[in-house]
C-alpha positions in Angstrom: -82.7 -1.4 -101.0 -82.5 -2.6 -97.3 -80.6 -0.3 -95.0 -79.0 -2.0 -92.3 -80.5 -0.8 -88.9 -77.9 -2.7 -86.7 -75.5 0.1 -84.7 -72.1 -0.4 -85.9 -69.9 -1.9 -82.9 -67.4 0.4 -81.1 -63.8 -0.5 -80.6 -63.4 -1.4 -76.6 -60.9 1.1 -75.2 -56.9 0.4 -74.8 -56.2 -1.2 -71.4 -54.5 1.2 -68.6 -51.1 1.0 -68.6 -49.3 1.5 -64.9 -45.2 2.2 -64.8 -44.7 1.8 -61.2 -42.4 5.2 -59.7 -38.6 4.3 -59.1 -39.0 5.2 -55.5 -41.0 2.1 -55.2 -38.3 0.4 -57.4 -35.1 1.7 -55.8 -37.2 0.8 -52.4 -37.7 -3.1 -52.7 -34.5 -3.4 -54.4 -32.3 -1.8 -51.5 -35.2 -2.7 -49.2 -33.0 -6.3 -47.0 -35.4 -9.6 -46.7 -37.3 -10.0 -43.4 -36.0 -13.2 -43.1 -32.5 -12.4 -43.2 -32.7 -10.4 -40.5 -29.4 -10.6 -38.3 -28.6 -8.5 -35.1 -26.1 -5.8 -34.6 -23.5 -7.0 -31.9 -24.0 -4.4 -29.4 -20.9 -2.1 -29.0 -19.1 -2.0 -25.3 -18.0 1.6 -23.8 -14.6 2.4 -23.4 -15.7 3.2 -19.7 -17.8 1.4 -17.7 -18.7 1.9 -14.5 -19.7 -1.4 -12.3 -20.9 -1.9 -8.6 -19.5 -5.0 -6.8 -22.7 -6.0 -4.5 -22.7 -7.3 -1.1 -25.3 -9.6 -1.1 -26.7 -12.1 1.5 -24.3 -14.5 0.7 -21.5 -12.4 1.2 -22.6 -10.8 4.6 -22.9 -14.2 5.7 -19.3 -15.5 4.7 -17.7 -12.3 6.4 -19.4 -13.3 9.6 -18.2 -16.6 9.9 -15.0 -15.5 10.7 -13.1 -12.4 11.8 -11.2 -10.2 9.4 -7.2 -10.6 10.3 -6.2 -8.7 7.5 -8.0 -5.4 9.0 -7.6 -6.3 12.4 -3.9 -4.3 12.1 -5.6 -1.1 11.8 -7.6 -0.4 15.0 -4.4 -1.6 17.0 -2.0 0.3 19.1 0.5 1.9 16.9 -0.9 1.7 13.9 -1.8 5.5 13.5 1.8 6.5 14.4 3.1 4.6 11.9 2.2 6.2 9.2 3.8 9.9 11.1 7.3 7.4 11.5 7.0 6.5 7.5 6.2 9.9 6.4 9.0 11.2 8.4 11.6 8.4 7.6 10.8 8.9 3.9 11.4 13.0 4.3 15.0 11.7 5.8 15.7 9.6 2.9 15.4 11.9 -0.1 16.9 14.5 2.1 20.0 12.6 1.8 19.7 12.4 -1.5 22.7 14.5 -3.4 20.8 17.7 -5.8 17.4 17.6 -3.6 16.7 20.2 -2.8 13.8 21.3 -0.3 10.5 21.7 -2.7 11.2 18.7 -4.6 12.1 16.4 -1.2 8.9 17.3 -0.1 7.2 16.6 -3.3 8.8 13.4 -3.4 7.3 12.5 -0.3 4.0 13.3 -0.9 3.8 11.5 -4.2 5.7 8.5 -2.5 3.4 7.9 0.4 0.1 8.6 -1.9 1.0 6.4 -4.5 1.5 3.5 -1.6 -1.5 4.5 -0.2 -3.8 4.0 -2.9 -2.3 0.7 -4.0 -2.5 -0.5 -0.3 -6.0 0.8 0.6 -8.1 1.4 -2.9 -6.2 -1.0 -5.6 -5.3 -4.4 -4.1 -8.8 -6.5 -3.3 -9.8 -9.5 -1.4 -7.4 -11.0 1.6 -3.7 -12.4 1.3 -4.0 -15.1 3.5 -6.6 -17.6 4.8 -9.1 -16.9 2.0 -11.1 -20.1 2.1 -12.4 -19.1 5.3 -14.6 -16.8 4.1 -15.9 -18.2 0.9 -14.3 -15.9 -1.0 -16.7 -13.2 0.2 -13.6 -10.2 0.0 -12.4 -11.2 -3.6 -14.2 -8.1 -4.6 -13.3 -5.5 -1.6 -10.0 -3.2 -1.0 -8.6 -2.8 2.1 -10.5 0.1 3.1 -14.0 -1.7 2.1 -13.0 -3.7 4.7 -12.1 -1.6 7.1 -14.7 -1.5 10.1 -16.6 -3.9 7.7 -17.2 -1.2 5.5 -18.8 1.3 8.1 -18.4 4.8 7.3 -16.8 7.2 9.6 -14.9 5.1 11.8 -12.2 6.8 14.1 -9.7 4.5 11.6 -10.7 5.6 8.8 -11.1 9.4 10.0 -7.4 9.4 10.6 -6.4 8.0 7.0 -8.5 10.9 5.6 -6.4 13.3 7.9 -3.0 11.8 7.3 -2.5 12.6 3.5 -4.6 16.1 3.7 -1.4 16.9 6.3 1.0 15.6 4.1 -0.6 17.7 1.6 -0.9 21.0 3.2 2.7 20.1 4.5 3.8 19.7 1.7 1.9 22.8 -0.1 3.7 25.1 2.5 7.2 24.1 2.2 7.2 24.4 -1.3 6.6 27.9 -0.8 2.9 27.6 -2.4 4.4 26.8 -5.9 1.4 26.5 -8.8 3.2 23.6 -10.4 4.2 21.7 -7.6 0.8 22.4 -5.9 -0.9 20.9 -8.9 1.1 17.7 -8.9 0.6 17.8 -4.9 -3.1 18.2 -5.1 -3.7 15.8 -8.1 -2.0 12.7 -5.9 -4.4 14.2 -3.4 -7.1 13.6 -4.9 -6.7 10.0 -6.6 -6.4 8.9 -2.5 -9.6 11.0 -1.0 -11.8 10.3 -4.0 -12.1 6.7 -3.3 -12.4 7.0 0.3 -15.8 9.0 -0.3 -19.1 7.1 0.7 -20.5 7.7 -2.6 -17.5 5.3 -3.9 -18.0 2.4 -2.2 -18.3 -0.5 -3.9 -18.2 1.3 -6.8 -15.2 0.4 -9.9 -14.5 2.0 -13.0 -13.2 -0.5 -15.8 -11.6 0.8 -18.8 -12.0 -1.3 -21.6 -14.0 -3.3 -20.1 -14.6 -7.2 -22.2 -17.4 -7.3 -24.2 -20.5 -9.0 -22.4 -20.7 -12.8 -22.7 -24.3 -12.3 -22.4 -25.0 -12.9 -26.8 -27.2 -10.4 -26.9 -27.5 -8.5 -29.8 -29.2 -5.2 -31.1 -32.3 -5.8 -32.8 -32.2 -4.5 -36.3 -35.4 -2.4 -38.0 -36.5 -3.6 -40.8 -37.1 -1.4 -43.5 -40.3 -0.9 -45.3 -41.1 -2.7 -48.2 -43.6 -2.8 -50.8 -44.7 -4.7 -53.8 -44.7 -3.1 -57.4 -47.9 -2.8 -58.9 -47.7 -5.4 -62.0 -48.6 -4.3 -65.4 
């Protein structure tokens, strides 16, 4: 008989089989398209804080023509007016029926603060003849524009002194009462505050509107990757 000498063929092995990890599933499919992408509108701050420049154009229109509407402070009796207003206000609320001495004094501090700050530090630019200057004080309060906005100024000394007196006045004839000192003190303070160097030119904007700029936050892209097929 003839014995085959041919080696009998072997069966090729069974193909790999990969199962690709969820991770990698659950990653493409939450994973956004690249070229989808859209920005994030940027979020404003509830408080912003903003500096109102004087540029080159500005020094320029303010020297084109004199300031009228500071001219009233560096004249003759305009320093003892504010002693004759303090003093005619302390009349009034004396006459007042029920006032009694601590609260006619409190009145009067709170009264001529409170004018004060809406005269010098709230109300900007120039009532009258503003084409003159271009527009260049739109920006500036009163006491910005005081001395053009030199620091130091015998004028401006004696507006820093006149509500400290009123204050200290006003602290001692209220017999040195916490309460009263505490509403005294806190009208003190939203008149000196703005008169410091450090807070000229310098405005704080509560909800401020949202920048007309378009700009957006750039969104990162997550990291995707491509299942491994069977």
């Amino acid at each position: 008989m003839l014995r085959s000498t041919s080696s009998p063929t072997r069966a090729s092995p069974p193909p790999a089989i990969t199962i690709p990890s969820i991770s990698q599933h659950a990653s493409s499919s939450l994973a956004p398209s690249t070229t989808n992408l859209k920005g994030r509108a940027r979020s404003s701050s509830i408080v912003k804080l903003e500096e109102v420049g004087e540029g080159f154009d500005e020094l320029l229109d303010q020297s084109v023509y004199r300031n009228l509407n500071t001219e009233w402070v560096n004249r003759k009796g305009a320093w003892a007016i504010h002693i004759v207003l303090i003093a005619a206000g302390k009349f009034l609320f004396d006459t007042v029926p029920g006032i009694t001495q601590d609260m006619s004094w409190t009145l009067v501090n709170i009264t001529y603060m409170t004018l004060s700050y809406l005269m010098f530090h709230y109300v900007t630019g120039i009532p009258f003849e503003q084409d003159l200057h271009g527009g260049a004080y739109d920006d500036l309060t009163l006491w910005e524009q005081i001395d053009e906005g030199a620091q130091y100024t015998p004028a401006k000394k004696w507006l820093v002194c006149c509500p400290i007196g009123l204050f200290l006045a006003s602290t001692h004839y209220t017999h040195y009462d916490p309460w009263l000192f505490a509403i005294n003190f806190t009208f003190l303070l939203f008149v000196l505050v703005p008169k410091l160097p450090q807070a000229h030119g310098q405005r704080i904007r509560i909800l401020p509107p949202d920048d007309a700029s378009g700009m957006q936050t750039p969104v990162t892209p997550y990291p995707t990757s491509t299942p491994t097929g069977d």
